[in-house]
C-alpha positions as CSV (number, residue, x, y, z in Angstrom):
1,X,66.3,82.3,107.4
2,X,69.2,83.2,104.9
3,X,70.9,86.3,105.9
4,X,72.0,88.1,102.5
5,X,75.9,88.3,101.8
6,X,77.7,91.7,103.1
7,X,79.3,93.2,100.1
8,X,83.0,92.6,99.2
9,X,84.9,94.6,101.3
10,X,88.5,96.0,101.5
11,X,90.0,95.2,104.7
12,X,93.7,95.5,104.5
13,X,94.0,98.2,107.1
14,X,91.5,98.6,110.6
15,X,92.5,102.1,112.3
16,X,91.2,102.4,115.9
17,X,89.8,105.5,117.1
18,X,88.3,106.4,120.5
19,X,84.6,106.9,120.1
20,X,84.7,109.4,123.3
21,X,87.1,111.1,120.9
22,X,85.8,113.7,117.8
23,X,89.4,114.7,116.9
24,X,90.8,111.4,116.8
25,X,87.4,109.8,115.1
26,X,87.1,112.2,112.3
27,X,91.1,111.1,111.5
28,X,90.6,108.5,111.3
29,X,87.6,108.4,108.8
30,X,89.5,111.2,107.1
31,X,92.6,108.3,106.5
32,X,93.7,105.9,103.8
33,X,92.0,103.0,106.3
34,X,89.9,100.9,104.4
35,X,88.4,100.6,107.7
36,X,87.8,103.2,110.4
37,X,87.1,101.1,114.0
38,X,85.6,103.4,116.3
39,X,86.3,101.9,119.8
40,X,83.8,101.9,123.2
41,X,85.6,99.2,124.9
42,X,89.2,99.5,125.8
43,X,89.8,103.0,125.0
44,X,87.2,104.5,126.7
45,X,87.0,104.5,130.5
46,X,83.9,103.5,131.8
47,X,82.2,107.0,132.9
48,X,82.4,108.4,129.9
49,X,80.9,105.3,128.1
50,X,77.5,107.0,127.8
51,X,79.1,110.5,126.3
52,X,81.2,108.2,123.7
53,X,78.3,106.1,122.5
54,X,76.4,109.1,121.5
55,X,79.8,110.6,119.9
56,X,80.0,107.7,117.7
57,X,76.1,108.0,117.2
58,X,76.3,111.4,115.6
59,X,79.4,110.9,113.9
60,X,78.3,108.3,112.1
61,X,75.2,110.2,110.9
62,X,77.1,113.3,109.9
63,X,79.1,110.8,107.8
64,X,76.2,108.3,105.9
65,X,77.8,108.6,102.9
66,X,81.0,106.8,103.5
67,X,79.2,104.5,106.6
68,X,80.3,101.1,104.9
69,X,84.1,101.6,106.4
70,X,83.0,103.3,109.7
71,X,82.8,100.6,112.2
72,X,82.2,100.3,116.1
73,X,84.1,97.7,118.3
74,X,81.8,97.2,121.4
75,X,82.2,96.0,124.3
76,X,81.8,92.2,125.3
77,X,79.2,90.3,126.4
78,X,80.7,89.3,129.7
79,X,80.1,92.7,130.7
80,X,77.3,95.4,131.6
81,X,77.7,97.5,128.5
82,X,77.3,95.6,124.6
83,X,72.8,96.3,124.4
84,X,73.8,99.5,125.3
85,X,76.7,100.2,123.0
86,X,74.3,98.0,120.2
87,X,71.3,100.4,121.6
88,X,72.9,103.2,120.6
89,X,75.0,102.9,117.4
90,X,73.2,100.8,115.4
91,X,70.0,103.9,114.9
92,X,72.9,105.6,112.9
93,X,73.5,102.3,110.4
94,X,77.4,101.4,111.4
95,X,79.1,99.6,108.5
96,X,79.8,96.6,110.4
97,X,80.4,95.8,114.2
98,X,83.7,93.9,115.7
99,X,82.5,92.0,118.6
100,X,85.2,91.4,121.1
101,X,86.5,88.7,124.1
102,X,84.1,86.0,123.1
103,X,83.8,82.9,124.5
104,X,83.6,81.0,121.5
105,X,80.7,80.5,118.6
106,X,77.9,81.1,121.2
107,X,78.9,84.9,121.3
108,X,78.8,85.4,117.6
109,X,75.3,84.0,117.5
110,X,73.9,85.8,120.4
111,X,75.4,89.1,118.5
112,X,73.4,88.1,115.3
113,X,70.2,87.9,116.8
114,X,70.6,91.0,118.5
115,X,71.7,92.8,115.6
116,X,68.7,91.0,113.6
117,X,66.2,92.7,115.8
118,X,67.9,96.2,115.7
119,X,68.0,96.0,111.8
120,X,64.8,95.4,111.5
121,X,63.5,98.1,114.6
122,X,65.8,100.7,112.3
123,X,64.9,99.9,109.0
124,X,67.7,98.1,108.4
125,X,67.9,95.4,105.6
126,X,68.0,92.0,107.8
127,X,71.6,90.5,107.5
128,X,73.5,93.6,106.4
129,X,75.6,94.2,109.4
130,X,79.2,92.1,109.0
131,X,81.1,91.5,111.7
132,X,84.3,90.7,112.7
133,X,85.7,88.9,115.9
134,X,88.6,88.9,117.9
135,X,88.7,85.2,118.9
136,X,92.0,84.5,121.2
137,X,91.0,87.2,123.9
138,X,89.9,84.1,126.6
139,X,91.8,81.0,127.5
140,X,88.1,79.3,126.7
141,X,87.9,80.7,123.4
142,X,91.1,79.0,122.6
143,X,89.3,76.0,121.9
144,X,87.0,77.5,119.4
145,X,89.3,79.0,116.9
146,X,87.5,76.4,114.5
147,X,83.9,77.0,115.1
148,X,83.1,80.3,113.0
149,X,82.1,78.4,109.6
150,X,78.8,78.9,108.5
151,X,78.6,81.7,111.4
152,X,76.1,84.0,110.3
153,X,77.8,87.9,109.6
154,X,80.9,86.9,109.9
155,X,83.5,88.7,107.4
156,X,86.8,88.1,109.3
157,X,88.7,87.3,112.2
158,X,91.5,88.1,114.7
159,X,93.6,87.8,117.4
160,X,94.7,89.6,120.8
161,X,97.6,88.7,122.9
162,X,97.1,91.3,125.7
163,X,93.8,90.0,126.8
164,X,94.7,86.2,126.3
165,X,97.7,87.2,128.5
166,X,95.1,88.5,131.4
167,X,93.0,85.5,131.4
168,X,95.3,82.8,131.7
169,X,97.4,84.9,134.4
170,X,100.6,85.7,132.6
171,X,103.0,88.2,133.8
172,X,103.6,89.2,130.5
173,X,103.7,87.7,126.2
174,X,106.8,88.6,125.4
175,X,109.7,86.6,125.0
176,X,113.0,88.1,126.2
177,X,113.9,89.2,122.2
178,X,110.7,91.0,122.1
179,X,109.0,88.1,120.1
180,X,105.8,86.7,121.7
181,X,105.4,83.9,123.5
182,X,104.5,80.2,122.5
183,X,100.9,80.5,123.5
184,X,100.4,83.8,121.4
185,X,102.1,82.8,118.5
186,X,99.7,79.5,118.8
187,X,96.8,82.6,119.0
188,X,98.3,84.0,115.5
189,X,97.9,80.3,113.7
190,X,94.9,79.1,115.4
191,X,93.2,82.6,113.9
192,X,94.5,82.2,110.3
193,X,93.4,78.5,110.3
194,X,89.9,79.1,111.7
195,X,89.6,81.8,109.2
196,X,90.5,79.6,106.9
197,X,88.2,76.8,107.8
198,X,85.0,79.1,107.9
199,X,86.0,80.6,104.7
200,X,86.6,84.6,105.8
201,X,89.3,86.6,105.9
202,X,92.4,86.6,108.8
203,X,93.4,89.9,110.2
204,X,97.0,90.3,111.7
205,X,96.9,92.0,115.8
206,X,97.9,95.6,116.2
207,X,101.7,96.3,116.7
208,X,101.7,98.7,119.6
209,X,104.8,100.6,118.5
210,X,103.7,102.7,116.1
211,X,107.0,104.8,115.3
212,X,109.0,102.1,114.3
213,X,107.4,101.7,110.8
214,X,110.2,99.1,109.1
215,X,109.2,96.6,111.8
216,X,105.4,97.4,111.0
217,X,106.3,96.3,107.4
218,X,108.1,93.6,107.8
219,X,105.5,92.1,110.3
220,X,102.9,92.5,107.9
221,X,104.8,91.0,104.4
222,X,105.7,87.8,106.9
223,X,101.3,87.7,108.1
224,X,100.5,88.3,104.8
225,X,103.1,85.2,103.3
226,X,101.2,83.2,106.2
227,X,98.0,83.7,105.1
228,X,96.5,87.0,106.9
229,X,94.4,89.4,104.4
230,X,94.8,92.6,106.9
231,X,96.4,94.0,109.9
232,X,94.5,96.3,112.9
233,X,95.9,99.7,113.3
234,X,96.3,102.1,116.5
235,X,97.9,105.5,114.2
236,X,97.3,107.0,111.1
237,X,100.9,106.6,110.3
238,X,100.4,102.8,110.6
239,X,98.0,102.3,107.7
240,X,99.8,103.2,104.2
241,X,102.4,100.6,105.5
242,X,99.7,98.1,106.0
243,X,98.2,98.8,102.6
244,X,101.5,98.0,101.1
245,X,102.1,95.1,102.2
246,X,98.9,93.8,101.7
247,X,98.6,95.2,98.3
248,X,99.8,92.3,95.7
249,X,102.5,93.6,93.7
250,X,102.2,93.8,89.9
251,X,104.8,91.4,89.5
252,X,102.5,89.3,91.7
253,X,99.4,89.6,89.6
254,X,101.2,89.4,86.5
255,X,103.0,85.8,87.9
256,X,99.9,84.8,88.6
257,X,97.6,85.2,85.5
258,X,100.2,83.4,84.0
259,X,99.6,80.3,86.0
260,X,96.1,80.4,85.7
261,X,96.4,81.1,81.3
262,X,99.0,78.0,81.4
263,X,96.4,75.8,83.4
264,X,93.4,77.1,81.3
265,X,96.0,76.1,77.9
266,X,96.2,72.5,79.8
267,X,93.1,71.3,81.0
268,X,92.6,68.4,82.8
269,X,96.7,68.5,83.9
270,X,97.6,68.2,87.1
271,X,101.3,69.2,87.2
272,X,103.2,71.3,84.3
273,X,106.6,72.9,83.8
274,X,106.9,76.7,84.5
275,X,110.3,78.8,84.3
276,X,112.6,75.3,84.9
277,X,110.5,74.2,87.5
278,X,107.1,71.7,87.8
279,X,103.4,73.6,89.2
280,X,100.7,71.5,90.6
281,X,97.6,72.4,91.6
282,X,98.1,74.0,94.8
283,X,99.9,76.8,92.8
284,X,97.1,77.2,91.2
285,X,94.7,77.5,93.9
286,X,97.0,80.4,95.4
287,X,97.3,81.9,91.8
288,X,93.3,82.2,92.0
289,X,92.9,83.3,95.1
290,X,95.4,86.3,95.1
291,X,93.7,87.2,92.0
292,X,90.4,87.1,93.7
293,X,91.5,89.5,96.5
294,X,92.2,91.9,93.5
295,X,89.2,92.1,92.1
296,X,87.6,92.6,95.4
297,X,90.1,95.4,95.8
């Protein structure tokens, strides 16, 4: 069966917030996020996983009205805890789930089927749950970065390096600059080309220091020059930054609808002159699509 499309979302900037925390939830929510990402799985120990799970029950239905940008990362499926967390939140209607540490494609299906059922037990539309994955987590999943078109929910992707760094036994990611490492560098492209090849967007990884704001910027102009639509987010402070930088500039927009009105002028061309220079097509293409990610906006 054909699951219906997820409405067009923004998803520029993913603040975290413990689910085991009220203060720290309803700041979230409360921020400029386009996406509030309530967390059961790293930030909450395991004992108080059962108290956190109801938290993020009730807060999301004390806040239906806004539910499309309050999400819930739960835990894996190589653990005791993701029918559970699924059990739990999904009553209350999340706006979409991010489904972490897979394997590879296997995951993202099991996940569908059992948010299918749970939908459908809630009266739920069928489908209407997105999700998005954080696919560089496992050495195994490594070799999957490519697998995720046609993958039913899906609405985006990213990466991890402190996880990826567990599995494969690394004493650390870091180069001695600060920089990461070969292998997590090899995460970042092998997530904004498998977005790329299923067709959704690619979300940059959280940069843990959150005071240091110019570096935050300057991270997230270079992801969004590579190709990434968003960046995850661990403080409030974090997320007009993020917006900026993935917000297309006006001279941007206006650049670009002058590409496209010059190609629309010249059908059927495949190369013209533009401001001393020659476009082809490609420039076209990215004219279009930062166009598109406007009117989605």
């Amino acid at each position: 069966m054909t699951m219906p499309t997820p409405p067009a979302l923004k998803m520029r900037s993913w603040l975290f917030a413990p689910g085991d925390s009220a203060k720290k939830m309803a700041k979230a929510a409360a921020s400029s996020a386009d996406i509030a990402l309530f967390d059961l799985e790293d930030a909450v120990a395991s004992d108080n996983k059962p108290l956190a799970r109801r938290m993020v029950h009730d807060f999301l239905e004390a806040n239906a009205g806004d539910r499309a940008r309050l999400w819930v990362r739960i835990n894996p499926f190589d653990g005791p805890y993701t029918l559970a967390d699924l059990a739990a939140v999904m009553p209350a209607h999340p706006g979409g789930i991010m489904l972490p540490k897979v394997y590879g494609r296997a995951d993202v299906d099991r996940l569908h089927h059992c948010l299918s059922a749970l939908e459908v037990a809630n009266g739920i539309k069928e489908g209407s749950t997105p999700v998005i994955v954080l696919i560089t987590e496992t050495a195994e999943a490594m070799f999957h970065t490519g697998s995720y078109k046609g993958a039913p929910r899906v609405v985006a992707l990213t990466w991890g390096a402190e996880d990826l760094a567990d599995s494969i036994g690394a004493s650390s990611n870091r180069n001695p600059d600060g920089s990461y490492g070969f292998t997590y560098e090899l995460a970042r492209s092998l997530t904004v080309l498998g977005a790329a090849t299923a067709g959704v967007a690619a979300i940059e990884t959280i940069s843990a220091d959150f005071r240091d704001l110019d570096a935050l910027r300057l991270r997230a102009e270079k992801v969004r020059r590579d190709g990434f639509r968003g960046m995850l987010a661990i403080h409030p402070a974090q997320v007009d930054v993020i917006n900026d930088a993935f917000t297309p500039s006006a001279e941007e927009i206006a650049q670009a609808r002058e590409i496209v009105a010059i190609f629309d002028a010249n059908p059927g061309v495949g190369a013209i002159g533009y401001k001393g220079g020659m476009l082809d097509r490609p420039y076209l293409s990215r004219a279009q699509q930062l166009l598109a990610q406007v009117a989605d906006a």
